[in-house]
C-alpha positions as CSV (number, residue, x, y, z in Angstrom):
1,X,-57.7,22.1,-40.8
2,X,-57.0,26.0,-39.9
3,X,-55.1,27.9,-42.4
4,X,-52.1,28.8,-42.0
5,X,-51.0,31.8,-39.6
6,X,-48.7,32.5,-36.7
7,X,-48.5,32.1,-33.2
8,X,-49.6,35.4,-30.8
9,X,-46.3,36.6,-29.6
10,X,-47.5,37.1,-25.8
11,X,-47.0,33.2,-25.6
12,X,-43.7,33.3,-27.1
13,X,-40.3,34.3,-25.1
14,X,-38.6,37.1,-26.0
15,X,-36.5,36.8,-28.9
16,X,-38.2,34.1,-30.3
17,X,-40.5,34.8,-33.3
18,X,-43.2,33.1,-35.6
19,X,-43.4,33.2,-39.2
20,X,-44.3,30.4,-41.9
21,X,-41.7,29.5,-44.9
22,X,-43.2,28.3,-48.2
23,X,-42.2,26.0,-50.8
24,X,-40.8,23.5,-48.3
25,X,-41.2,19.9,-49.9
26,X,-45.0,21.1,-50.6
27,X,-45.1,22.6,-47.3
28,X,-46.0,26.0,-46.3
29,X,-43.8,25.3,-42.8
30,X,-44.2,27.4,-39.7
31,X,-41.3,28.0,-37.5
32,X,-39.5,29.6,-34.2
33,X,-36.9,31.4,-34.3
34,X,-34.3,33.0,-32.4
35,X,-31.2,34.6,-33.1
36,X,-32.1,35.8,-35.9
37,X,-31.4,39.4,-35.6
38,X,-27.8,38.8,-36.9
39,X,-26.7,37.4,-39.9
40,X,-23.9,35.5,-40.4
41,X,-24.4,33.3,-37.4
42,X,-24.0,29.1,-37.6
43,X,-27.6,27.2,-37.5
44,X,-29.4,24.6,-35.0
45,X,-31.9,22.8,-36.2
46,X,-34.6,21.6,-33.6
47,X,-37.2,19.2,-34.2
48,X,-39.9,17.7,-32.1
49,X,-41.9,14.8,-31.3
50,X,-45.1,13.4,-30.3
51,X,-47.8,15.2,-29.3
52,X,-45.0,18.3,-29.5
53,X,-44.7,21.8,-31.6
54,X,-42.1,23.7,-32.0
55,X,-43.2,25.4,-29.3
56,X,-41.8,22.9,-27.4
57,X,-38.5,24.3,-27.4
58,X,-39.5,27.7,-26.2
59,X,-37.5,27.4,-22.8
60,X,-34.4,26.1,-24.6
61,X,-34.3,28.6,-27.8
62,X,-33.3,31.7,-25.8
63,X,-30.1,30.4,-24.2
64,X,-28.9,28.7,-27.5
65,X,-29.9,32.2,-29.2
66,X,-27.6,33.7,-26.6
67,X,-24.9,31.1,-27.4
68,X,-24.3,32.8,-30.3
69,X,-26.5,30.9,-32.9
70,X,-29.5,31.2,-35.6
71,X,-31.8,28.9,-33.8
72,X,-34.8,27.3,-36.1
73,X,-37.4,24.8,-34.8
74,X,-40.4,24.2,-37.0
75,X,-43.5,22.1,-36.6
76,X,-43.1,19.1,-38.7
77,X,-45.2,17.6,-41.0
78,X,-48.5,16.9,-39.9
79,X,-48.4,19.4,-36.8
80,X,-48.9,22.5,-35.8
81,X,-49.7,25.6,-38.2
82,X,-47.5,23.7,-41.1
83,X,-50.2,23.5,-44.2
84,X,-49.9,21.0,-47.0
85,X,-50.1,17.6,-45.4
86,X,-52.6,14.7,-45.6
87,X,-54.3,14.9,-42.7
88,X,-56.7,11.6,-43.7
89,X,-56.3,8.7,-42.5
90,X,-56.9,6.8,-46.1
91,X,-54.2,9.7,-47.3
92,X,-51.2,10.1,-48.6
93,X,-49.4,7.7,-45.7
94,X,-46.1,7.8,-47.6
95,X,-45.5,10.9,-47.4
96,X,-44.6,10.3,-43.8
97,X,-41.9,7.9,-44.7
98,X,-38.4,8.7,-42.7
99,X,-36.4,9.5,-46.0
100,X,-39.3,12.4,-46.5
101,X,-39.4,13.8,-43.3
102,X,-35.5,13.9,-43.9
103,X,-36.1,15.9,-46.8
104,X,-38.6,18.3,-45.0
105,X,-35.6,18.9,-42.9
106,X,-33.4,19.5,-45.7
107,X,-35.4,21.6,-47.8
108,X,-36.2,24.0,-44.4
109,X,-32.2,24.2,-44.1
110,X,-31.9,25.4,-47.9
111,X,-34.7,27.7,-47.7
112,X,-32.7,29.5,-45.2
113,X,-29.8,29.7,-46.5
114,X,-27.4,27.3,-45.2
115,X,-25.4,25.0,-47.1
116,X,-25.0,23.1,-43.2
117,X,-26.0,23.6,-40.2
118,X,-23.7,23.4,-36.9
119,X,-26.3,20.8,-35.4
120,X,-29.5,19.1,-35.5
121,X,-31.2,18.5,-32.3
122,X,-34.1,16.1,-32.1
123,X,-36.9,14.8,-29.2
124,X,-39.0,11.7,-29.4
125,X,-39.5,11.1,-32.6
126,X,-37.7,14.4,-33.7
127,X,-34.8,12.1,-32.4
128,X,-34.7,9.5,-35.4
129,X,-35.5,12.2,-37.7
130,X,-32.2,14.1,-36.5
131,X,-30.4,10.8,-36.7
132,X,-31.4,9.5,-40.2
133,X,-30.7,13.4,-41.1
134,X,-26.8,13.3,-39.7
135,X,-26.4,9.7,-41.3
136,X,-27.6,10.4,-44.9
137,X,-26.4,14.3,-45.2
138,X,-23.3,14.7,-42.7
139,X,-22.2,17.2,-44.9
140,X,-25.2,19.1,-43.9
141,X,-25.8,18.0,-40.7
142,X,-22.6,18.5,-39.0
143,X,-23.2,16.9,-35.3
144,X,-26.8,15.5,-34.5
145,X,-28.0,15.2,-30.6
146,X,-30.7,12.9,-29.9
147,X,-32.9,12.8,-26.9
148,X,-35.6,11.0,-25.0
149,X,-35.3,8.0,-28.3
150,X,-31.8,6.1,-28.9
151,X,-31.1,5.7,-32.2
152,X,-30.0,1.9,-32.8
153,X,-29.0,2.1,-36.6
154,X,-30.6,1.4,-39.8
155,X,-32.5,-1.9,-40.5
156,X,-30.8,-4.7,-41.9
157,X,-31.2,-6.5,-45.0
158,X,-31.9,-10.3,-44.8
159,X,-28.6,-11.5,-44.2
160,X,-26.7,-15.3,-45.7
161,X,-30.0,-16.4,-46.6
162,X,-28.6,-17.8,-49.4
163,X,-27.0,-20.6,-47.3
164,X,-30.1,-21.7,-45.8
165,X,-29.5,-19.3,-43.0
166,X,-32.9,-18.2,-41.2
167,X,-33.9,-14.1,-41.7
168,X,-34.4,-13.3,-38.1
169,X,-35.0,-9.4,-39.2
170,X,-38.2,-10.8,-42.1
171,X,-39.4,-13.1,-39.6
172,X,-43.1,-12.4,-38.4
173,X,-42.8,-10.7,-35.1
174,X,-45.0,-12.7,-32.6
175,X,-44.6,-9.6,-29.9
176,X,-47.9,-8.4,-30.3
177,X,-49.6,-12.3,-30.0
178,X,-47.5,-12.7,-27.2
179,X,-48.9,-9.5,-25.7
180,X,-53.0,-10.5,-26.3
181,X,-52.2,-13.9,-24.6
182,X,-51.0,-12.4,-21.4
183,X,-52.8,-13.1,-18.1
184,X,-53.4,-9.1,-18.2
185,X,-54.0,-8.6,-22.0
186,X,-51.6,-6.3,-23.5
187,X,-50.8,-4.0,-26.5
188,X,-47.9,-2.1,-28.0
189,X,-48.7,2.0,-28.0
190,X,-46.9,2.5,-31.0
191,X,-49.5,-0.4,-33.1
192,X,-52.1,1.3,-31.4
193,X,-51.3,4.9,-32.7
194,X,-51.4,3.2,-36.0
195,X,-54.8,2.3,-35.9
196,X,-58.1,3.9,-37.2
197,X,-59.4,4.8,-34.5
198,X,-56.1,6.5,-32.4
199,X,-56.8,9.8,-33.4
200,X,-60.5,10.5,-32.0
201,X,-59.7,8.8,-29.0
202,X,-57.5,11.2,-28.3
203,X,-59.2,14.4,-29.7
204,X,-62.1,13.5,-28.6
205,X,-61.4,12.2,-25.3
206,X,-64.3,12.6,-22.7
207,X,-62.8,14.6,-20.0
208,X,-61.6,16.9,-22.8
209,X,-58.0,17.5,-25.3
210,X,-57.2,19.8,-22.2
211,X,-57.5,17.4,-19.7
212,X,-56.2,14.4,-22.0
213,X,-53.0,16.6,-23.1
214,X,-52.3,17.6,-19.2
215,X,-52.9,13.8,-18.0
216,X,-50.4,12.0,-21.2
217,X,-47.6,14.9,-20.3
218,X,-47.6,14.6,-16.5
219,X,-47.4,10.4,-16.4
220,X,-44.1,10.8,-19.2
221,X,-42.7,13.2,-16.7
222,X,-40.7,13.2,-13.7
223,X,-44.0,14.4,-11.4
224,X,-45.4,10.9,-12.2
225,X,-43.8,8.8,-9.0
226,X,-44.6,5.6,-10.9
227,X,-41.7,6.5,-13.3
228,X,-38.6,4.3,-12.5
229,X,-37.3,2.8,-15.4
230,X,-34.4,0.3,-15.7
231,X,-33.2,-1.8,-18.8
232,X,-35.0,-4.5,-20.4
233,X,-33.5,-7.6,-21.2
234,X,-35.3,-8.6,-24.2
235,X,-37.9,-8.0,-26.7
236,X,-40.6,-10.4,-25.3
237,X,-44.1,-9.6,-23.8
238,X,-43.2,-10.4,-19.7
239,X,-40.2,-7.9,-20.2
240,X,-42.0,-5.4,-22.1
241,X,-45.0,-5.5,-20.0
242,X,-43.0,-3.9,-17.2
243,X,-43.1,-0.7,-18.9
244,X,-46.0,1.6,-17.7
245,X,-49.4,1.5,-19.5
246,X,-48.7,4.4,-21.5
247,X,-46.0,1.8,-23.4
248,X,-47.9,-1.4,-23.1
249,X,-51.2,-0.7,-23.0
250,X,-54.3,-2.8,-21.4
251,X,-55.7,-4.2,-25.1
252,X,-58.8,-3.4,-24.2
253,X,-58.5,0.7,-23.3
254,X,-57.6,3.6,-25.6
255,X,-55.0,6.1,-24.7
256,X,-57.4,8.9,-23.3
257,X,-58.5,5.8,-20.7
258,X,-55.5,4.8,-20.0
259,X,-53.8,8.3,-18.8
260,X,-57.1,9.4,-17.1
261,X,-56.3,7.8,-13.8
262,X,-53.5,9.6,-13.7
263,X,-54.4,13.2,-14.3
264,X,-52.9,15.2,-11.5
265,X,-54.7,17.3,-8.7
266,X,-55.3,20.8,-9.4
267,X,-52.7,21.7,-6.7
268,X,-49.9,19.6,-8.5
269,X,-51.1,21.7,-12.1
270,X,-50.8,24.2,-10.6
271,X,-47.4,23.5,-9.0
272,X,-46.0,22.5,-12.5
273,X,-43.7,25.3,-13.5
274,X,-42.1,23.5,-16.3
275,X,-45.8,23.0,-18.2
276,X,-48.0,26.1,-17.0
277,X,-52.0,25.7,-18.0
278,X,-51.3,28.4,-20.6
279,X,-48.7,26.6,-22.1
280,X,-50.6,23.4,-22.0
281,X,-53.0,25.5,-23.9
282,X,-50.8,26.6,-26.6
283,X,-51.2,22.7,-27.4
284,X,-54.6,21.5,-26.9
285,X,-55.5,24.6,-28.8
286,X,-53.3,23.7,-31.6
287,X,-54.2,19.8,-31.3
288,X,-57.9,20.9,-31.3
289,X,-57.9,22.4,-34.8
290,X,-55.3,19.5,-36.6
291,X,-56.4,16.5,-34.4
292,X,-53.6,13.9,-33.6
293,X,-53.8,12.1,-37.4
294,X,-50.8,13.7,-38.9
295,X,-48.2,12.8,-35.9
296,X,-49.7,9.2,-35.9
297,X,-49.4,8.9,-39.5
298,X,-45.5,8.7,-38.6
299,X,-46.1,5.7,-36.4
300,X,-48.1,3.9,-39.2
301,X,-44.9,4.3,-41.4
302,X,-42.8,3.0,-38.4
303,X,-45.0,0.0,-37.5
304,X,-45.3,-0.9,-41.7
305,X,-42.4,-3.0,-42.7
306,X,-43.1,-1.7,-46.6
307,X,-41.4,1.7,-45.3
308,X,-38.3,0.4,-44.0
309,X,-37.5,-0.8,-47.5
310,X,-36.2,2.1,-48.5
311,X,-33.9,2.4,-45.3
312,X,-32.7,-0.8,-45.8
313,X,-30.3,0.4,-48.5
314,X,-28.1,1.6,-45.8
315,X,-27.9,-1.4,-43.5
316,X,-24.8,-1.2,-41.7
317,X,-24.0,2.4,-42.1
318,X,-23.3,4.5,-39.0
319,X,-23.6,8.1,-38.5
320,X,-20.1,9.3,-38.4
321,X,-20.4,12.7,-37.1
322,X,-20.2,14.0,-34.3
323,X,-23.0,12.8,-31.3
324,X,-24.5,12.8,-27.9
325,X,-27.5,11.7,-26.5
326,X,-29.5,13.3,-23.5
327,X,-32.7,12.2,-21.8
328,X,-34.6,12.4,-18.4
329,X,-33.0,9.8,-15.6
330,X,-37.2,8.9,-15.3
331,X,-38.0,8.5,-19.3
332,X,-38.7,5.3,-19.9
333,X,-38.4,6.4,-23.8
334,X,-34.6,5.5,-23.4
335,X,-34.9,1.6,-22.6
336,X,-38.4,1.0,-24.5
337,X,-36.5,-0.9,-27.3
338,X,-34.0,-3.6,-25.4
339,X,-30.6,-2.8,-26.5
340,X,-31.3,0.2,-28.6
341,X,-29.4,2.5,-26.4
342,X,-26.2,0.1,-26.4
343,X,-26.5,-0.4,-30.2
344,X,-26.6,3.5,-30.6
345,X,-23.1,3.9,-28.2
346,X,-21.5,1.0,-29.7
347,X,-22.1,0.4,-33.4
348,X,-24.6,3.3,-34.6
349,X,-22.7,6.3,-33.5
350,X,-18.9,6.0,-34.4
351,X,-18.3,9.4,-32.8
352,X,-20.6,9.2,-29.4
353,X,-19.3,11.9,-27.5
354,X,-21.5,11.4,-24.4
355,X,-24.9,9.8,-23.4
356,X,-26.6,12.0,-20.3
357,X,-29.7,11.1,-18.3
358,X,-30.8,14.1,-16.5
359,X,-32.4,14.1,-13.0
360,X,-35.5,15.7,-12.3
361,X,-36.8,15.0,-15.9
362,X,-38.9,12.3,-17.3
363,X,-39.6,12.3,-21.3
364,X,-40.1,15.9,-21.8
365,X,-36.3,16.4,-20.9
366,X,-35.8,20.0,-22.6
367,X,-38.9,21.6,-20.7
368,X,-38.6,19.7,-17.5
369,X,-35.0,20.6,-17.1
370,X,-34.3,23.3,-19.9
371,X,-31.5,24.7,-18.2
372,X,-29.2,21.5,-17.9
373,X,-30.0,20.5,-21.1
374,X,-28.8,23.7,-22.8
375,X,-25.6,23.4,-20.8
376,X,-25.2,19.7,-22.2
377,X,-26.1,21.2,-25.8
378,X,-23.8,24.0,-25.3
379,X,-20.8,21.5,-24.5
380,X,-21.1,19.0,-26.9
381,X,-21.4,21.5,-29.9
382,X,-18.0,23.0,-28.7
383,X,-16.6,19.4,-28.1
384,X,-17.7,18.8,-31.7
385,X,-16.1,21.8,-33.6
386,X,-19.6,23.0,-34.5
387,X,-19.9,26.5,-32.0
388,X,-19.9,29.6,-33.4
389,X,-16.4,30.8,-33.4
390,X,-15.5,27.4,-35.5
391,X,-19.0,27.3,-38.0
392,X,-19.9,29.9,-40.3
393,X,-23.0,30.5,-42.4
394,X,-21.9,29.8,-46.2
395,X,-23.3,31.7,-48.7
């Protein structure tokens, strides 16, 4: 892996800056900024998902900057120009546990400063992160907004067992046997990604990490017309195999196979304002010196019921801060788990002060439609108390 360093500036905005922080949880941790010229100002915190950076929030940093606050988006462990992570596969796995990517997120808060932060803003998997941040340090995290993945609560613990009840949540899940036995055999992504083999399929794809990278983001996007999701009614193979192949895979293909079909003409590349080829290669450049093994070693921890022990401990607890939610009207991301997104509005979020599905985006919501999701960002952090004129940095 590349040492560490910083990204050239002539791909960056103006206003937003590269540097690297040490001493973060064993991390040397790179991060964007913006708004950083003045002191004083209250904090967002803005983590990404996968295959993401914290360049991913380029388009988005500038206006919150503007908004009047110190706007910090780093690339999480495993990603990116962040140094200090396992990036083997027969590594240190646990070190991708939830509760220490929460930490990460902690320790990157204290480093600069802040004894809270006026919000923490997460994507794809950034999303769980930001929730599990806001529900075990709401004094820290002050309002949390999730996007593109609902966040339906912690896991439970094995509930009136003791009266010869059943343990629905231990049982064996069958999902995946159900899947094989399809007449068109079937896998889950997410068991996929947790595989051996996951990461060279990806980096080395055979029409190329450029070509692999440009096909995976334009099928999760609005451009894609096959993207027209609707809610699942349960967690069974025939509902779940109505979700596009980049979900449910065929069992037999990787993931650089499955998104090939689908790699856009040149003339629709070059139509896509919201992911320019230079920007595209900001990523395969980065993704071609780390490979994909230290995002996927966060599925691993996700698919492994040993890791959810620890988050068990807080079965039934809600995040009682401020919320919102925000994702692309064509993301399937949002109805992927059946009932997630009406266990986060109902039971996980006690203070849900909106849920927003934004037209013309698919999954990469903030750089398909960067504007509208500001102005969503922008209103629920004055709706929560958390804007500047309320917040201030403590010292």
């Amino acid at each position: 892996m590349a040492s560490v360093s910083v990204l050239d500036p002539s791909c960056l905005p103006g206003g937003v800056r590269s540097r690297r922080i040490d001493g973060i949880n064993g991390l040397s941790m790179h991060v964007l900024e913006a708004g950083f010229e003045q002191p004083g100002r209250p904090c967002l915190l803005l983590l990404h998902g996968f295959p993401e950076l914290a360049y991913s929030w380029r388009k988005a940093m500038p206006a919150l900057a503007a908004a009047g606050y110190h706007v910090v988006a780093p690339d999480q462990r495993g990603y990116g120009l962040t140094a200090g992570w396992d990036p083997a596969y027969d590594g240190d796995v646990a070190s991708y546990r939830m509760m220490n990517l929460v930490r990460d997120a902690a320790g990157l808060v204290s480093a600069f400063g802040y004894r809270s932060v006026a919000g923490v803003i997460g994507h794809d998997f950034g999303s769980p992160v930001a929730a599990w941040c806001a529900l075990l340090r709401p004094d820290m995290f002050r309002s949390v907004a999730m996007m593109s993945g609902p966040f339906a609560g912690p896991p439970s613990l094995p509930f009136d067992t003791a009266n010869d009840r059943p343990d629905a949540v231990g049982a064996h899940d069958a999902i995946h046997d159900e899947l094989a036995s399809l007449d068109r055999p079937r896998k889950h992504y997410q068991w996929f990604y947790s595989t051996r083999g996951a990461d060279a399929d990806m980096r080395d794809a055979p029409q190329g990490i450029h070509a692999f990278l440009r096909a995976y983001y334009h099928v999760k996007s609005a451009d894609w017309p096959g993207n027209r999701p609707f809610r699942l009614e349960s967690w069974t193979a025939g509902e779940l195999a109505k979700m596009p192949t980049y979900y449910i895979m065929d069992r037999g293909l990787g993931m650089a196979a499955t998104v090939a079909p689908h790699m856009p003409s040149a003339e629709t590349t070059a139509a896509c304002e919201w992911l320019t080829d230079d920007e595209l290669g900001v990523y395969a450049a980065a993704f071609g010196r780390t490979g994909f093994q230290g995002g996927l070693q966060w599925y691993r921890c996700s698919t492994d019921p040993r890791f959810a022990s620890d988050l068990q401990i807080f079965a039934g607890r809600a995040i009682d801060v401020p919320s919102c939610f925000i994702a692309g009207a064509s993301d399937w991301g949002v109805y992927q788990r059946p009932g997630a997104l009406e266990r986060m509005q109902q039971t996980a979020c006690t203070r849900m002060l909106g849920c927003h599905l934004v037209d013309g985006a698919g999954h990469w919501v903030q750089q398909e439609q960067p504007a509208r999701v500001v102005a969503l960002l922008l209103e629920f952090l004055r709706e929560a108390g958390t804007a500047p004129s309320v917040v201030s940095r403590a010292t």
